[in-house]
N, C-alpha and C positions, 0 to 999 in steps of 0.2 A: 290517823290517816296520813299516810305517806303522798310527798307533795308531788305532782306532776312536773318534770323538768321542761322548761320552754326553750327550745331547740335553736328558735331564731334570738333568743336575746342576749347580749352582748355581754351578760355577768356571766351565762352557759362556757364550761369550759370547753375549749377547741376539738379536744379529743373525742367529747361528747357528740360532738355537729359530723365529726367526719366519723364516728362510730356508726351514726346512721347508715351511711353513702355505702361505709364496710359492709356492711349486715345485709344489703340490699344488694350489693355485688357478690354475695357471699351463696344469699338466694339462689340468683342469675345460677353463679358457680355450679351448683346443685344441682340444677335446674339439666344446666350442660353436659353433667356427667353423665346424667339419666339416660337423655336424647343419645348423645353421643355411641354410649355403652350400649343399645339396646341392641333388638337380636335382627340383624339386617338393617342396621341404621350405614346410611349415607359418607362413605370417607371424608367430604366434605365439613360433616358435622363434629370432626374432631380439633379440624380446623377451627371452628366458631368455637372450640371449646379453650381452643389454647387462646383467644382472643380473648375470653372472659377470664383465663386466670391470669393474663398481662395485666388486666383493670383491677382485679381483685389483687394481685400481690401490689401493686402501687398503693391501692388502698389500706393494706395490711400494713405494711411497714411505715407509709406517712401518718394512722392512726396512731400503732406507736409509739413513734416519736412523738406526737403531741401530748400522749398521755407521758411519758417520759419525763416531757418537760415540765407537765401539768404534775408529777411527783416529784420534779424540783431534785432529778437524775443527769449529771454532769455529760453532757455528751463534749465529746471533742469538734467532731463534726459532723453533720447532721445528713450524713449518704448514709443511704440503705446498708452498706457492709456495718458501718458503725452503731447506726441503730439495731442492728441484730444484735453486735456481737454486743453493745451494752447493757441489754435485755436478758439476756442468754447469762450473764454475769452480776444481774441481779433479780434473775429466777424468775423472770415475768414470761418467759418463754422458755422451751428447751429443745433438745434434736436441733443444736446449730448447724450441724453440717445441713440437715434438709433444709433449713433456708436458706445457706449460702446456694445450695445446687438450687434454690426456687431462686433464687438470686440469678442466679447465671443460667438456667433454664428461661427467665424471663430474658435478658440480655440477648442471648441468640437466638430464642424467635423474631424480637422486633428487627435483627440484620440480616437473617439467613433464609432459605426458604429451602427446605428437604423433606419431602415425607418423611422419611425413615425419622430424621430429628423430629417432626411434628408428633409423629407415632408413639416414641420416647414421652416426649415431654406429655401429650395424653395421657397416655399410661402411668407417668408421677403426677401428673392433676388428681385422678383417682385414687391413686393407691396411699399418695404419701402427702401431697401438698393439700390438696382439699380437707383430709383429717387434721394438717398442721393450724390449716386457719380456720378449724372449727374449732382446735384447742383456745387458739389466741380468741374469737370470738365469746369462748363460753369464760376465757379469764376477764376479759373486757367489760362483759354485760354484769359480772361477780363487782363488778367496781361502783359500776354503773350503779347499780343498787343499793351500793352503800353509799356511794354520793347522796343519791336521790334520800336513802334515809337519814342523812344530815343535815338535809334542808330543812 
């Protein structure tokens, strides 16, 4: 019988606690695209979607990094471009360019405000960012599992 991981306790590795918070923005993400995309759905509501993928790529790339560190993976320094590209370089991720552009897709939402750019970056929540962070999810929980069967 494979041991339950306890989420709040302190020996719990990091990447594990914020893997939750992932999965649950990852959800939301889903959740966004659907509304969003539907047949007569609200312009509005592409808006609230690119707000979920601002939380959810924060989440992605700080999960990351922790599990990173938590495999005792050298980062230089610990900014989003770095932990891509050090991920990307020891195969825990791949398609670096779509997170560099989810990188800089998130960056110009939080300063600009343009349809046309909201439009765009919708449009890659969909098509290309929301399957990127299902990849990193379904490699994350692949971990997850084996932790939990080491316990």
């Amino acid at each position: 019988m494979m041991a339950v991981m306890d989420l709040g306790s302190p020996s719990t590795p990091r990447w594990t606690q914020r893997f939750a918070n992932f999965g649950r923005a990852l959800v939301l993400l889903r959740e966004g695209v659907d509304v969003a995309f539907a047949e007569g759905a609200d312009p509005m509501l592409r808006e609230a979607l690119v707000q979920r993928f601002e939380f959810t790529w924060e989440l992605a790339w700080k999960t990351l990094k922790d599990f990173l560190v938590f495999e005792k993976v050298t980062l230089t320094r610990t900014s989003a471009p770095e932990v891509v590209r050090t991920a990307l370089a020891a195969n825990y991720i791949e398609h670096g360019d779509d997170w560099m552009a989810a990188l800089d897709a998130r960056n110009a939402m939080s300063h600009i405000y343009d349809r046309v750019a909201f439009e765009t970056v919708a449009l890659a929540v969909r098509d290309c960012y929301l399957p990127m962070f299902e990849r990193l999810y379904d490699m994350l929980l692949t971990e997850r599992i084996k932790l939990e069967g080491a316990l």
